[in-house]
VOGU-3710 file (C-alpha; in Angstrom, 3 decimals, decimal comma):
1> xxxxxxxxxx> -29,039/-58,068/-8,431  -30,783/-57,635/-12,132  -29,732/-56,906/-15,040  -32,142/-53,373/-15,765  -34,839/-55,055/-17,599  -33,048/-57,959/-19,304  -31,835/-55,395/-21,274  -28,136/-55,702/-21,162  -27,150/-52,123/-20,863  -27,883/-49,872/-17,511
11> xxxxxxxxxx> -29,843/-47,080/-17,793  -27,853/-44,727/-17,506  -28,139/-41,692/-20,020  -24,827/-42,375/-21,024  -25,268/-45,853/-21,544  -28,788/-45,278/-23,179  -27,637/-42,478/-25,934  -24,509/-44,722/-26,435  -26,671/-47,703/-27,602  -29,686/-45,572/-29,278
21> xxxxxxxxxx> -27,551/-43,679/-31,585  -25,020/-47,123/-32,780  -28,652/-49,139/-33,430  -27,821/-51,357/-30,980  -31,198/-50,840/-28,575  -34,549/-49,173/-30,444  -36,288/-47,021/-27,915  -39,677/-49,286/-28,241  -37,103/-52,398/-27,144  -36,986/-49,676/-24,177
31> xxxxxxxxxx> -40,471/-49,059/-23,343  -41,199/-53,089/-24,367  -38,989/-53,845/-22,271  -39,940/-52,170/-19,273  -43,705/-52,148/-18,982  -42,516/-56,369/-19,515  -40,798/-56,209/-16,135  -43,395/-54,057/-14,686  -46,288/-56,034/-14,958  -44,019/-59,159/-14,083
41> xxxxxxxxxx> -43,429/-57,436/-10,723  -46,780/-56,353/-10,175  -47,557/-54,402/-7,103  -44,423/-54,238/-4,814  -45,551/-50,574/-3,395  -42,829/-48,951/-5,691  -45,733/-47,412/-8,537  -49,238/-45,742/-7,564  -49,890/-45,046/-11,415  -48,258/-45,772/-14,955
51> xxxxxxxxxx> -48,983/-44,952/-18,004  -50,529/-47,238/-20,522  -48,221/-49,088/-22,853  -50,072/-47,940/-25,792  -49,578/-44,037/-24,410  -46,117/-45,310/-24,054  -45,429/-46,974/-27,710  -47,115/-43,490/-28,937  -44,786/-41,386/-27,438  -42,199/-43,684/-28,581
61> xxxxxxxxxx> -42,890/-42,970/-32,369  -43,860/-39,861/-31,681  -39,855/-39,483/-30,701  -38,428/-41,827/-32,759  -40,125/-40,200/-36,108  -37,913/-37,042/-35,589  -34,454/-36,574/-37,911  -31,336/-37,318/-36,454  -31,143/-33,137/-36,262  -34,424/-32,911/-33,911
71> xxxxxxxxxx> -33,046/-35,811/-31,705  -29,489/-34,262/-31,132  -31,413/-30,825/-29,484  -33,104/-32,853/-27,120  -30,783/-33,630/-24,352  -33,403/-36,522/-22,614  -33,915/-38,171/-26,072  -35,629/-41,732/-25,071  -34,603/-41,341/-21,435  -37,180/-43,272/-19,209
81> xxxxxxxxxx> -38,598/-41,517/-16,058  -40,876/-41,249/-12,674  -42,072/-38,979/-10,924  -43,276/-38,660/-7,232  -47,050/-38,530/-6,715  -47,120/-35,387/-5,344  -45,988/-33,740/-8,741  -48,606/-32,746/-11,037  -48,700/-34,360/-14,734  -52,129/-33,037/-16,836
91> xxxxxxxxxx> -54,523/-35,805/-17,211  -53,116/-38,452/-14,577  -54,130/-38,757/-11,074  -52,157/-37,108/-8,360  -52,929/-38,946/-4,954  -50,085/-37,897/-2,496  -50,095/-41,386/-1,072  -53,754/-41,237/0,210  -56,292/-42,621/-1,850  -59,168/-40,641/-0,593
101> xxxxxxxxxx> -57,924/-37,363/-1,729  -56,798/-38,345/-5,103  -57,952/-35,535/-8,028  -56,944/-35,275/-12,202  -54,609/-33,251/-12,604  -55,154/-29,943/-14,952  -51,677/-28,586/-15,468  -48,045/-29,894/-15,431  -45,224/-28,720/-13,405  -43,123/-26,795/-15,024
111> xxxxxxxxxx> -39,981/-29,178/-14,340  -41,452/-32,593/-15,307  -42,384/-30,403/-18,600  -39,260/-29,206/-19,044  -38,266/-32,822/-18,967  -41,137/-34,013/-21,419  -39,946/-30,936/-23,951  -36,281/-32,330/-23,477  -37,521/-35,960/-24,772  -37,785/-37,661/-21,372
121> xxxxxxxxxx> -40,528/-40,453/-21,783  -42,978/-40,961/-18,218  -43,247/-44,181/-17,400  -45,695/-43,557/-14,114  -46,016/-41,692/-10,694  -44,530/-43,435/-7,408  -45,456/-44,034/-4,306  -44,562/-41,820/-0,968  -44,779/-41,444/2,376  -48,024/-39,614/2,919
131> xxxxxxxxxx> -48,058/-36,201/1,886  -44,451/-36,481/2,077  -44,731/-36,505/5,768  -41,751/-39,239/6,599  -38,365/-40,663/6,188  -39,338/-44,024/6,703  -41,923/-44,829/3,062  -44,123/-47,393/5,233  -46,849/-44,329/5,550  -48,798/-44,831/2,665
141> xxxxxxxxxx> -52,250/-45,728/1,777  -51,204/-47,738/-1,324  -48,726/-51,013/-0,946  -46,142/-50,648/1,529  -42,870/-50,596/-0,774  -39,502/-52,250/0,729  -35,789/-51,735/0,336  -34,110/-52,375/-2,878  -31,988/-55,234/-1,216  -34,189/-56,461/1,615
151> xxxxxxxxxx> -37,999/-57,116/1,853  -37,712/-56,977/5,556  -36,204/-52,984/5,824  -37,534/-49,657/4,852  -37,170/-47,997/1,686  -36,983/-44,923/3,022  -39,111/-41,491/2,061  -41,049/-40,201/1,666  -39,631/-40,568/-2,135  -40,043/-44,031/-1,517
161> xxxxxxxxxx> -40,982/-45,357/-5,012  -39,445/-42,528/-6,860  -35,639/-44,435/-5,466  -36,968/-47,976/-5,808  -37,710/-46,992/-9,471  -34,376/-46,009/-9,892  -32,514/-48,815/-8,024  -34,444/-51,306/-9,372  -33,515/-50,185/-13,539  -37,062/-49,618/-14,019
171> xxxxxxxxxx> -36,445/-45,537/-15,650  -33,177/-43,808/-15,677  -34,238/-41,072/-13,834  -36,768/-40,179/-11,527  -38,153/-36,453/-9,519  -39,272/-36,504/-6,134  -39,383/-33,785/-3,590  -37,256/-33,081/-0,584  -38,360/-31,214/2,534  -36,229/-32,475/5,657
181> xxxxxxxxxx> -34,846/-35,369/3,702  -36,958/-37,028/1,608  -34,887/-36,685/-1,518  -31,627/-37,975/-0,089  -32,554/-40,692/3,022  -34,322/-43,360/0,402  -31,081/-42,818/-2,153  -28,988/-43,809/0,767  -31,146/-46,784/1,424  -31,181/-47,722/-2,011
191> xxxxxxxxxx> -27,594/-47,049/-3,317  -28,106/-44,225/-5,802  -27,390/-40,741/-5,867  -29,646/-37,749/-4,920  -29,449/-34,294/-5,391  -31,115/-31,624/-3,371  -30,496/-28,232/-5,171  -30,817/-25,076/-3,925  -34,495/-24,137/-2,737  -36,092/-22,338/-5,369
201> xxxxxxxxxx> -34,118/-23,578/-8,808  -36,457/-26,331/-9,801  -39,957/-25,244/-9,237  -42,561/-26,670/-6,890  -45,737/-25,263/-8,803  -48,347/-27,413/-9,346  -47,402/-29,941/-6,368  -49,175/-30,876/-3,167  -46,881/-29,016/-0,916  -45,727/-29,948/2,490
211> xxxxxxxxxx> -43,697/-27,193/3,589  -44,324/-24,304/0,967  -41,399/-22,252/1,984  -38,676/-25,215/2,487  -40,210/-27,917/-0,310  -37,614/-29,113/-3,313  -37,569/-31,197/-6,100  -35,051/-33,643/-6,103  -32,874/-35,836/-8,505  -32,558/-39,392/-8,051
221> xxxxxxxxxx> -30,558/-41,367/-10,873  -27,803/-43,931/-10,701  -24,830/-41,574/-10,990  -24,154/-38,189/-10,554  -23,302/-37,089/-13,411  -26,639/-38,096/-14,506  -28,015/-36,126/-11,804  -26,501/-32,928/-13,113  -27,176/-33,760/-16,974  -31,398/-33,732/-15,573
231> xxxxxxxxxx> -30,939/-30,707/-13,180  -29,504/-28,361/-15,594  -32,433/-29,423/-17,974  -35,381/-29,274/-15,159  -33,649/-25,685/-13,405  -34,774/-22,319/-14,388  -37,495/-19,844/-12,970  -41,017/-19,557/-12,984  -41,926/-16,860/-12,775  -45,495/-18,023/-12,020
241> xxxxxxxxxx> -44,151/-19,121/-8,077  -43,220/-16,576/-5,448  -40,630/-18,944/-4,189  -39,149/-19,636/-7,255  -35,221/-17,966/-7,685  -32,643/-17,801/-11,171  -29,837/-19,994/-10,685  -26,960/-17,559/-8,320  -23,400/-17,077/-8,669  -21,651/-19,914/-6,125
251> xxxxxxxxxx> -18,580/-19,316/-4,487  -15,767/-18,398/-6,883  -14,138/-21,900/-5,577  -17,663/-24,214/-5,677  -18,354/-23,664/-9,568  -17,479/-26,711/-10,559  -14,530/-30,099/-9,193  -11,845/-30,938/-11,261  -10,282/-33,995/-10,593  -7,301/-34,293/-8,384
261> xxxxxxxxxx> -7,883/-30,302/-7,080  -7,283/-30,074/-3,036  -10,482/-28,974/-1,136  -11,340/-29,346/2,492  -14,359/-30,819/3,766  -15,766/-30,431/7,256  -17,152/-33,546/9,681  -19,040/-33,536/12,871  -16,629/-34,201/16,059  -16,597/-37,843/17,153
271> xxxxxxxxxx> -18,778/-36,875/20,034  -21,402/-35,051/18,107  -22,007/-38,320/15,504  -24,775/-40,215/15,717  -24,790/-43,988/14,838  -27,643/-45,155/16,761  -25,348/-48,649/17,175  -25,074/-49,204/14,113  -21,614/-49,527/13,896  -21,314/-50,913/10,052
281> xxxxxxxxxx> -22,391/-47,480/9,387  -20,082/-45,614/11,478  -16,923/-47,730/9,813  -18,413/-47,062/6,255  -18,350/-43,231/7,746  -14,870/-43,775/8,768  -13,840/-44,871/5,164  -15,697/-42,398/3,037  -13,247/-39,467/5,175  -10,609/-41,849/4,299
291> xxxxxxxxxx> -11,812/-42,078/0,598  -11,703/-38,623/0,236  -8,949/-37,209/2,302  -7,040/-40,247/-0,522  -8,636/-37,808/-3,573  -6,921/-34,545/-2,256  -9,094/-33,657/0,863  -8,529/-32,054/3,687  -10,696/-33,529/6,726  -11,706/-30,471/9,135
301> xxxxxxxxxx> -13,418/-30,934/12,303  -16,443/-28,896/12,798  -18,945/-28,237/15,290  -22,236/-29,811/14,576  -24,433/-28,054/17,258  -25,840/-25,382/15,113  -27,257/-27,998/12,834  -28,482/-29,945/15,121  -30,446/-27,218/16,789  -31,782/-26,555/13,746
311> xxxxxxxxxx> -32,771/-29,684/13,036  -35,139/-29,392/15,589  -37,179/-26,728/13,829  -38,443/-28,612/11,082  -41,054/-31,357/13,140  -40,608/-30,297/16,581  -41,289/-25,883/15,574  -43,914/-24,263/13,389  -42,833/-25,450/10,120  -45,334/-28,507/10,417
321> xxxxxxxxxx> -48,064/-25,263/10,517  -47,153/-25,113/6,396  -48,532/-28,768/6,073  -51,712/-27,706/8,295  -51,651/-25,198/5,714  -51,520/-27,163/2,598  -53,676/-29,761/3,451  -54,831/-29,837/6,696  -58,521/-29,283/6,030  -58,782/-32,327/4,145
331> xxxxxxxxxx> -56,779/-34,134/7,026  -59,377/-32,751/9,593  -62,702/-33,074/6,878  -61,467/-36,916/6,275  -59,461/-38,262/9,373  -60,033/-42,202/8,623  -58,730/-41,614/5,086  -55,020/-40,273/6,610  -52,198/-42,769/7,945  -52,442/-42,171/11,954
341> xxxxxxxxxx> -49,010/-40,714/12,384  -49,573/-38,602/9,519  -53,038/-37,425/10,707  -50,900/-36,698/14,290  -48,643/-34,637/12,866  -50,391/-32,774/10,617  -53,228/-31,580/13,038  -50,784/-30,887/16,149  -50,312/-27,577/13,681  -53,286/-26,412/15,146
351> xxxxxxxxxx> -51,631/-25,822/19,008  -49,099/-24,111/16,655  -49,088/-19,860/17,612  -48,357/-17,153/15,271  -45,887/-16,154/17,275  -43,798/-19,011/17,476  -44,050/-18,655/13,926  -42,072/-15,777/14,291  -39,816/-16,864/16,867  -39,114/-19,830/13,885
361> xxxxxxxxxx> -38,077/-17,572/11,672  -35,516/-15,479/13,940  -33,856/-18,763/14,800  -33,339/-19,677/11,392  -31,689/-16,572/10,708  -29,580/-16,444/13,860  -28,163/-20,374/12,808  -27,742/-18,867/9,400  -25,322/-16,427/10,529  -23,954/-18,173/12,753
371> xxxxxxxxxx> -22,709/-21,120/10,345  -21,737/-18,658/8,021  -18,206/-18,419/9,153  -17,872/-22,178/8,388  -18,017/-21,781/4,929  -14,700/-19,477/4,902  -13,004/-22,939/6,641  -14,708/-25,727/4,338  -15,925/-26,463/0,869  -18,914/-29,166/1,834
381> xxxxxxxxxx> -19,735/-30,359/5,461  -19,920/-34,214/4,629  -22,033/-36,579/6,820  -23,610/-39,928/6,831  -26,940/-39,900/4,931  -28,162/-41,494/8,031  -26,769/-43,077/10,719  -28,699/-46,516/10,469  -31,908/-48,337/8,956  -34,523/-49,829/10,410
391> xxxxxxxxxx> -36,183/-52,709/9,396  -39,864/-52,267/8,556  -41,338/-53,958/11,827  -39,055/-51,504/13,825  -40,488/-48,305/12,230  -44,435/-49,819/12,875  -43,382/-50,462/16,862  -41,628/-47,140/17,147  -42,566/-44,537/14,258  -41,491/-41,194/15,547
401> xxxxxxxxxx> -38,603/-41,820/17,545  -36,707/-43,780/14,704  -38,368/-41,625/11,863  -36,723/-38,588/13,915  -33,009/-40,807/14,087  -32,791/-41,121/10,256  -33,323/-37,062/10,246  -30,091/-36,389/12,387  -27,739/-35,398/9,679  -30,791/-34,182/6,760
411> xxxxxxxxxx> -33,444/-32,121/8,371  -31,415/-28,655/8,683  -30,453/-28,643/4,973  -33,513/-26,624/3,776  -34,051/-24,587/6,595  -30,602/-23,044/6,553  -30,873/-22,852/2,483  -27,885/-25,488/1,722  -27,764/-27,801/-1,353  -26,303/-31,568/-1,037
421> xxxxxxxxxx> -25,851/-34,282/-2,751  -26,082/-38,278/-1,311  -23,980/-40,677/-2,751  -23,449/-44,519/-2,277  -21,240/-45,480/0,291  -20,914/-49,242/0,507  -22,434/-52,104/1,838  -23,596/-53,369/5,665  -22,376/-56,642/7,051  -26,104/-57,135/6,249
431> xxxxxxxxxx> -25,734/-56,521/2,729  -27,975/-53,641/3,158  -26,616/-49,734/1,629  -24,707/-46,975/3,345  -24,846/-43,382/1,971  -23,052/-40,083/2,385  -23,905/-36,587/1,927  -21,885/-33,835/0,585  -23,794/-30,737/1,713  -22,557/-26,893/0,314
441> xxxxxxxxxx> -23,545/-23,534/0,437  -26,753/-22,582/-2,189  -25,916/-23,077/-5,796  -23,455/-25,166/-5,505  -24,971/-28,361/-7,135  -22,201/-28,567/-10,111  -19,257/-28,715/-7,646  -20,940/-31,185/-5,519  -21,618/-33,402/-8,479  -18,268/-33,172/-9,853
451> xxxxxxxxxx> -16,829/-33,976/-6,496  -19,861/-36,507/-5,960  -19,409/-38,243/-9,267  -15,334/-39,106/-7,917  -16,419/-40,048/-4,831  -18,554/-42,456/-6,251  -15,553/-43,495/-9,185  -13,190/-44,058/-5,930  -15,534/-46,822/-4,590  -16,244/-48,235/-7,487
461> xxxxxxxxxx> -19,561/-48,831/-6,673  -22,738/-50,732/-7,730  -25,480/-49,072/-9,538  -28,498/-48,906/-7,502  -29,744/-52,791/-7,255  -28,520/-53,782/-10,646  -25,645/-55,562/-12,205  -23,827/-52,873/-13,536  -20,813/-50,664/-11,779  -19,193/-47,329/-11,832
471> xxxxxxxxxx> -16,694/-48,762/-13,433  -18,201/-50,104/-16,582  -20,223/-47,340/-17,277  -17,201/-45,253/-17,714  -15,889/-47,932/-19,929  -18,894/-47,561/-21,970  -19,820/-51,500/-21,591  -22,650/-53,603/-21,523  -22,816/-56,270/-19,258  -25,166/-58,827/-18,238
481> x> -26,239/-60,521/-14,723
//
């Protein structure tokens, strides 16, 4: 465990505003701080690029010039930051994990400015499964990154380095993308929370897209409350992007948890879970029902089929055609400069007919409808994260089968237009994480952050890789190692 920079304080924005506005922590001690444990690290496959320290110390006067007045309408005063290099910033590189297509990027997208306008500082852009292709964050052309607790297992992905940044104390905050899972599966690994909102509230313009239609940004931080703080800053529409959408009513019941309030939460039926052996996982499944059903839950056996079908769509139908589409010229132009398995999946597009396009789409509709029903019985369908983790020689013997496991209970989400929200969920025998995943109808990211953020309280939990806790955060301490 370390203690988030040798600071003394997690970075948390709680934690951060706390000590920035009683003196106690200068936001160049911040920045000094970090880009110090950065360059102790050195390359450990969590950054691809980071801004200078001198663009860094800049910004940092730039922000800390302002009156007390200017600082209090910022809501991301001094708050540290990543972002996935798939995401556009003007005047960095953007690689997508492969070196050989890397280009400068013109414009920023529109959510990491939001962010910038809001006070947020960037620190850098992480590392990723290639063109976000992958669960697993071993499919890179940079430094393969590793778990937050274990150098011999997977960070997961393809956010790989935009969780490890997080877990690790290294920013506060960081934005990756989520297409079948990539947003939630490496918070699991890592033990800190992601949101997936609703497709559509936090634009993808100006990103190297894998699946244009299904693609989100996603939230990783160390609590959820944080999580929500950053969405409601980085949500709103652009007008600019034909799949962007305003922020929708939720259910009358899903605007927002209040502590202690009943709800009922569906799980998959015994026989339709999927632990892969891993049985660690299935007893830190077992508890987090227990957990809840303890905070006023009802538990409510559902049937997972639907899901599970759908799952199938989103490698296995014509949704890989969309990353043929985005950048499979490139893929077929340069072949040696794309990870194999990457390259593989990318080009099978091409067998890919426009009418099982079609025949796509109807499905997704039909499971839409058909789940609909559910939502009249449940507030949030809760699963694992995943049902187990690999270790990094595992994934390099058997890369599509396992890659395909860690998708059982994530790949669905986007096709069928959910949000969700993974939380920490314990410890292995191994010492390695556990997650869960509250998933809801669209718009529902406030109540599943409220409900997330108790969840989290109940277990008390670590934050991310560091010495801090749940606990003392919402005691307002600092602690050390």
């Amino acid at each position: 465990m370390i203690d988030q920079t040798g600071l003394g304080v997690a970075l948390t924005l709680s934690s951060l505003q706390k000590q920035y506005s009683t003196g106690e922590l200068s936001l160049q001690q911040v920045i000094e701080s970090i880009v110090a444990d950065l360059e102790c690290r050195g390359d450990d496959g969590i950054w691809i690029y980071r801004v200078s320290k001198q663009a860094l110390l800049e910004r940092a006067a730039i922000l800390t010039q302002m009156n007390p007045r200017q600082r209090e309408q910022l809501p991301l005063w001094g708050v540290p930051f990543s972002v996935k290099d798939c995401i556009d910033v003007a005047g960095l590189l953007t690689s997508a994990g492969c070196p050989g297509f890397v280009y400068e990027a013109t414009h920023t997208n529109p959510v990491v400015q939001k962010l910038l306008a809001a006070g947020a500082i960037l620190i850098g852009k992480t590392n990723l499964d290639q063109f976000a292709t992958g669960l697993v964050g071993v499919r890179t052309g940079y430094t393969v990154p590793h778990n937050a607790f274990s150098t011999e297992y997977i960070s997961g992905g393809s956010s790989s380095g935009s969780a490890l940044s997080v877990a690790m104390g290294q920013v506060s905050f960081s934005i990756g993308t989520d297409t079948g899972g990539s947003g939630r599966v490496p918070a699991g690994f890592n033990n800190i929370v992601g949101l997936k909102p609703t497709r559509g509230l936090l634009s993808t313009s100006r990103t190297v897209e894998a699946c244009k239609t299904l693609d989100c940004l996603s939230i990783f931080t160390l609590t959820a409350e944080d999580a929500q703080t950053v969405f409601e800053v980085a949500q709103g529409f652009d007008p600019t992007n034909p799949f962007s959408r305003p922020m929708g009513q939720p259910l009358e019941r899903l605007k927002a948890y209040s502590a202690n309030q009943s709800f009922r939460f569906g799980v998959p039926r015994p026989d339709q879970r999927a632990f892969f052996g891993n049985t660690d996982c299935e007893a830190l499944y077992e508890k987090a029902n227990a957990t809840l059903i303890q905070l006023g839950g009802l538990c409510v056996e559902i049937d997972y089929g639907p899901f599970l079908e759908a799952n199938d769509l989103l490698f296995n139908g014509p949704w890989v055609a969309e990353r043929y589409a985005s950048v499979g010229k490139f893929v077929e132009t340069n072949p040696a400069a794309v990870f194999p398995i990457t390259r593989e999946i990318i080009l099978k597009a091409k067998t890919l007919t426009a009418a099982e396009a079609f025949e796509g789409l109807y499905a997704v509709e039909a499971f839409k409808r058909m789940i609909q029903p559910l939502w009249d019985d449940i507030d949030c369908l809760v699963t694992p994260t995943t049902g187990t983790i690999y270790r990094i020689d595992e994934i390099e013997a058997e890369p599509l089968r396992l890659n395909a496991n860690l998708g059982y209970y994530t790949n669905f989400v986007n096709l069928l237009d959910l949000s969700a929200i993974a939380i920490p969920n314990g410890f292995q025998s191994n010492g390695i994480p556990s997650g869960v995943t509250f998933i809801s109808p669209p718009h529902s990211e406030t109540y599943l952050a409220g409900l997330g953020a108790a969840f989290h309280r109940a277990c008390n939990e670590q934050l991310g890789a560091t010495s801090f806790k749940v606990g003392d955060i919402a005691r307002g301490l600092s602690v050390g190692v």
